[in-house]
N, C-alpha and C positions, 0 to 999 in steps of 0.2 A: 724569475723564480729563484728565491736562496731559501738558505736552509740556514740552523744558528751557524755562525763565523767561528763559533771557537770550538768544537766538535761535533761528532757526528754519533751519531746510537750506535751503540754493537749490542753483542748477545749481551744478556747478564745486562743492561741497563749501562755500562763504563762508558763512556765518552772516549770515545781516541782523537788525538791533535797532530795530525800530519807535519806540525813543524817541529815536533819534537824528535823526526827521523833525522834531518838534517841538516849541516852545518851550513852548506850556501843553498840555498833555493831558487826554483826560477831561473829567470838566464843569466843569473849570478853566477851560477856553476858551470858557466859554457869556459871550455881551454883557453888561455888566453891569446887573440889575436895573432901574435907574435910568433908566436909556437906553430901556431895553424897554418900561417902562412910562411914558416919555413919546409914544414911535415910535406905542403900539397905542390910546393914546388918541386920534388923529385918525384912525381909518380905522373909518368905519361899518360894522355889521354888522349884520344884519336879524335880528329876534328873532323867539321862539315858543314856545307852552305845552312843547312837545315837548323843548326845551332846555333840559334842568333843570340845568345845571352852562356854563357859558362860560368866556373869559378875562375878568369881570370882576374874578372874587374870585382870580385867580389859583390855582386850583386844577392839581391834576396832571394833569387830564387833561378834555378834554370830556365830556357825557354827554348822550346821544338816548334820550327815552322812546318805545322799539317800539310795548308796548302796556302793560297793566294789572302785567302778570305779569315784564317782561324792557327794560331797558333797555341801551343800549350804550355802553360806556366805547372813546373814541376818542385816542389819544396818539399821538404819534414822540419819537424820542430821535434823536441820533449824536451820534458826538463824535470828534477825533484819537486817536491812541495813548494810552496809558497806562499801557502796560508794552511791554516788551522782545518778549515772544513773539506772533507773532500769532494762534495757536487761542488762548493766555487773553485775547487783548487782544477777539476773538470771543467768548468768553463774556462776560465783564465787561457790555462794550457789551450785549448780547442782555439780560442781568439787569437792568442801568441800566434800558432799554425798557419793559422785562416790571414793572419795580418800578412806574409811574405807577400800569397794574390793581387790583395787590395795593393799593396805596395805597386806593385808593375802596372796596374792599371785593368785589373782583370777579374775576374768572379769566380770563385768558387765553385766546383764543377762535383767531384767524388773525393771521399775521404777516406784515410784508412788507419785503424784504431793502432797506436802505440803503446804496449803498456808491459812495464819490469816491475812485479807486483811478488812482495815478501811473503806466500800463502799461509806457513806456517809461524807467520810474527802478529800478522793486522786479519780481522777477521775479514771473509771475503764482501763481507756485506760494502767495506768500505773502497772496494774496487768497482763493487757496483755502483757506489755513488758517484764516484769519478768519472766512469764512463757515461751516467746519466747526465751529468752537469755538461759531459764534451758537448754529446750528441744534442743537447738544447742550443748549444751556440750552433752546430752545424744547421740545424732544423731551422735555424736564424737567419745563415748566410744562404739557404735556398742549396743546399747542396747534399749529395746523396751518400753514406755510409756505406760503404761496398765488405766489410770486415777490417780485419788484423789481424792482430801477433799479440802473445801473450808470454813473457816466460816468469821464471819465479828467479827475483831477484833483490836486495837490498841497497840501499832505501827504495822505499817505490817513485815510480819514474812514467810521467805519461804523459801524450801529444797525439799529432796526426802526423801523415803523407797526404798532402792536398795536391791534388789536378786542380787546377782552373784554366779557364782561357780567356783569349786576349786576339782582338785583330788587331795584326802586326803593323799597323799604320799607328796604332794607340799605345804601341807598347811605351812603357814607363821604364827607365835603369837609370842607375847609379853615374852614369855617364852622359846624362841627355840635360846638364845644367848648362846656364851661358852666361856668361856674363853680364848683369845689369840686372838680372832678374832678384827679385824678392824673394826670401825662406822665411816659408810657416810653418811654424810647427803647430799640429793639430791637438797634441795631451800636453797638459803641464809632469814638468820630470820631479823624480824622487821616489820610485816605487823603491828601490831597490836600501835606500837610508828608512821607510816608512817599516817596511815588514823587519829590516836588520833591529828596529827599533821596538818591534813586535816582540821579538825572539827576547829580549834583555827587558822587556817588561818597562820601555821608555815612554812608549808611544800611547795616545790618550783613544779610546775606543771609537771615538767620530772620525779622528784621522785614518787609524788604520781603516775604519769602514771606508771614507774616500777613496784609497789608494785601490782596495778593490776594487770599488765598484769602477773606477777607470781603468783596471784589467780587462774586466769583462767586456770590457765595450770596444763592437767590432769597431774598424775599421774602414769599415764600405761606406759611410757618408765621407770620410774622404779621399777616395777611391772616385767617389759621385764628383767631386766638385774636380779634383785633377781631371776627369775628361770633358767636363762642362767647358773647362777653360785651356784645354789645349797644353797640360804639364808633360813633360818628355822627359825629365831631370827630380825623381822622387827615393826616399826611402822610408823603410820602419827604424825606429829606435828603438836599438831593446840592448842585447849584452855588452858591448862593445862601449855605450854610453854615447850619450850627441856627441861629443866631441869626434870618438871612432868610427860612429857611423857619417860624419859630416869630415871625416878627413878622405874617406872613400872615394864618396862623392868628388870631391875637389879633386883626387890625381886621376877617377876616371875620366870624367869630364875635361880636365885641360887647364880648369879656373882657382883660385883661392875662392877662400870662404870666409867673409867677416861678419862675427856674433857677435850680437852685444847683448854680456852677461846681464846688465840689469831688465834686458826685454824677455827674458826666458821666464816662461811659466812654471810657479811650481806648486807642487799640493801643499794643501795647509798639515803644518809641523814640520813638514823633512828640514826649515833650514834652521831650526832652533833642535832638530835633532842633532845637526851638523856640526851647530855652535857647542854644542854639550860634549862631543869627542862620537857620536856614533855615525862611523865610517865606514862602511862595509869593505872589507879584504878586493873585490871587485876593481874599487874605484883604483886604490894601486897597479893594478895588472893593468888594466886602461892607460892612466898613466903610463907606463911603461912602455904602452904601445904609441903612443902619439907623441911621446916628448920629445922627438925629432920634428914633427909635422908642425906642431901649435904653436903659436905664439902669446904666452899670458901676460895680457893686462890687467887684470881684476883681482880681488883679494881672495885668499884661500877657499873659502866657506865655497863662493862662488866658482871657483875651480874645483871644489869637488862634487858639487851638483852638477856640472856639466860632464862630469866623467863617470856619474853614478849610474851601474848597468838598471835598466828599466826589464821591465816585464812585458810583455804585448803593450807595448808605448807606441806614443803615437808616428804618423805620416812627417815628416818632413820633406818638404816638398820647395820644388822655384818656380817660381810662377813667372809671367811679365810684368815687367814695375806697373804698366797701366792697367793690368788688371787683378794687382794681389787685394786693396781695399776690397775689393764686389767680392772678391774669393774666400777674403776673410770674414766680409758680412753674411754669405752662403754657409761657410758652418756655424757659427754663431747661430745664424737664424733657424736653424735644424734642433738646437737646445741640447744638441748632445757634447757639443765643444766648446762650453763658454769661456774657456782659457785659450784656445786659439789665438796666437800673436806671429805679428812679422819679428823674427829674433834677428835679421840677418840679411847678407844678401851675395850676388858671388860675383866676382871684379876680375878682370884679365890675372893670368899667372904671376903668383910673385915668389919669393924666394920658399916660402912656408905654404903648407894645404891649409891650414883653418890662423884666425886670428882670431882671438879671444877677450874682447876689449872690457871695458869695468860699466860702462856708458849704457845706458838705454838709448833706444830708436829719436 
């Protein structure tokens, strides 16, 4: 279910366009890495057997062992606009949320509404649609609405807190890669150059519709196939950019990580947005965070697509070299991931966390 992409109705007949509140959208606008992880290293936090997942290793999401049988996956998301409409700008956001779960290997349990909404700027009509478009993705991933929070705030700003769970034998992190194994990534990248592209009036109406409509789209078919096939070693891509989220991976884990920039999927337009100079502020910060880690071999263009922060993007995930083909025919054959590709793969420790080659597979 959408509504038009480039505004929404209010009183009086005007159309209002959510991306005209803000300068970076989406998880464009998250702190940049660097920052985050000097801030969270001075403030103690009491440990315990029962916390099998923290913010040390930078994972997607907390995790609380209940008992034997059930542990609990703990995340929030929000973020500004990031399109025009607000029920998609409500789904997006809701899927962004709901993606940390899917990441670990776990399902959607309870949710709980996030929202810093400007009352006396944007009519409230357009907070309801917001929250309509969440609660459609929740009503999606099978998971139940428990309330939230509301304050009045500029720009407006909205996501969830999801619960889900996960038995602890299944569970999926940022540290459970190994060596030999294959990375697929499940969305082609560039949301984050499409919408930047949106905003400056570059971008051609078919394209920015793509980039949506793979916002919207949960997660959970691959979520489905990392536990059909035994994955231990996964994440989502979203602010930090593959490159930030596949350097994680690589120092939780123990292993490097080598990409090869010509196997990387991407939406149609972002790399002729690229070639044109439209570069979202994002992809520097990124930069900035990994240019100790990486290693590039590829030409520009192709370095800044792999550092472009995404939006509810997709699974990256390692699989067993003998069974990434059948894994990568599994989403494929679902129709919801026809850019699914092996971009990669992860090899004993070397001097660098990610290598960044020019080369396809």
């Amino acid at each position: 279910m959408t509504k038009n992409e480039s505004a929404a109705p209010v009183p009086g007949g005007e159309p209002f366009d959510l991306l005209t509140t803000v300068e970076y959208g989406g998880c464009s606008a998250k702190l940049p890495a660097s920052k985050l992880a000097e801030l969270l290293g001075g403030i103690p936090m009491l440990k315990d057997d029962r916390v099998l997942v923290d913010i040390s290793t930078h994972d997607d999401a907390g995790v609380y062992r209940l008992n034997d049988g059930t542990a609990l996956i703990v995340t929030t998301d929000f973020f500004p606009p990031v399109c025009s409409d607000p029920f998609e700008f409500g789904q997006i956001a809701a899927a962004n949320s709901l993606s940390d779960v899917y990441a670990m290997g776990g399902r959607p349990l309870l949710a709980l509404n996030l929202n810093m909404f400007p009352a006396e700027k944007i009519p409230l009509g357009v907070l309801r649609d917001i929250l309509l478009g969440g609660q459609s993705k929740i009503d999606e991933a099978g998971a139940f609405t428990m309330g939230g929070h509301t304050i009045d705030d500029w720009p407006p700003k909205y996501g969830l807190a999801v619960v889900g769970t996960v038995e602890p034998e299944r569970l999926v992190t940022n540290g459970g890669v190994r060596a030999g194994q294959k990375l697929i990534l499940t969305k082609p990248l560039g949301t984050g150059v499409i919408v930047a592209g949106r905003r400056l009036g570059m971008v051609s109406q078919a394209d920015y519709r793509g980039a949506l409509e793979q916002m919207k789209l949960l997660n959970r078919t691959g979520m489905e196939v990392m536990r059909r096939y035994g994955v231990t070693g996964a994440t989502d891509v979203t602010g930090f950019g593959l490159l930030g989220h596949a350097a994680s991976m690589a120092d939780a884990s123990g292993v490097s990580i080598r990409l090869a920039a010509g196997a990387l999927p991407v939406l149609a337009g972002a790399m002729e947005l690229i070639a044109d100079g439209c570069v979202p502020g994002a992809v520097f910060r990124n930069l900035e965070h990994v240019r100790e880690r990486v290693e590039f071999g590829c030409d520009a263009d192709l370095r800044m697509l792999a550092l472009d922060a995404q939006t509810s993007g997709g699974l990256l995930m390692a699989v067993d070299a003998d069974k990434a083909e059948s894994a990568l025919a599994d989403l494929k054959a679902s129709g919801l991931h026809p850019q699914a590709a092996v971009v990669g793969e992860a090899v004993s420790r070397k001097s660098e966390s990610v290598y960044l080659s020019g080369e396809a597979i």
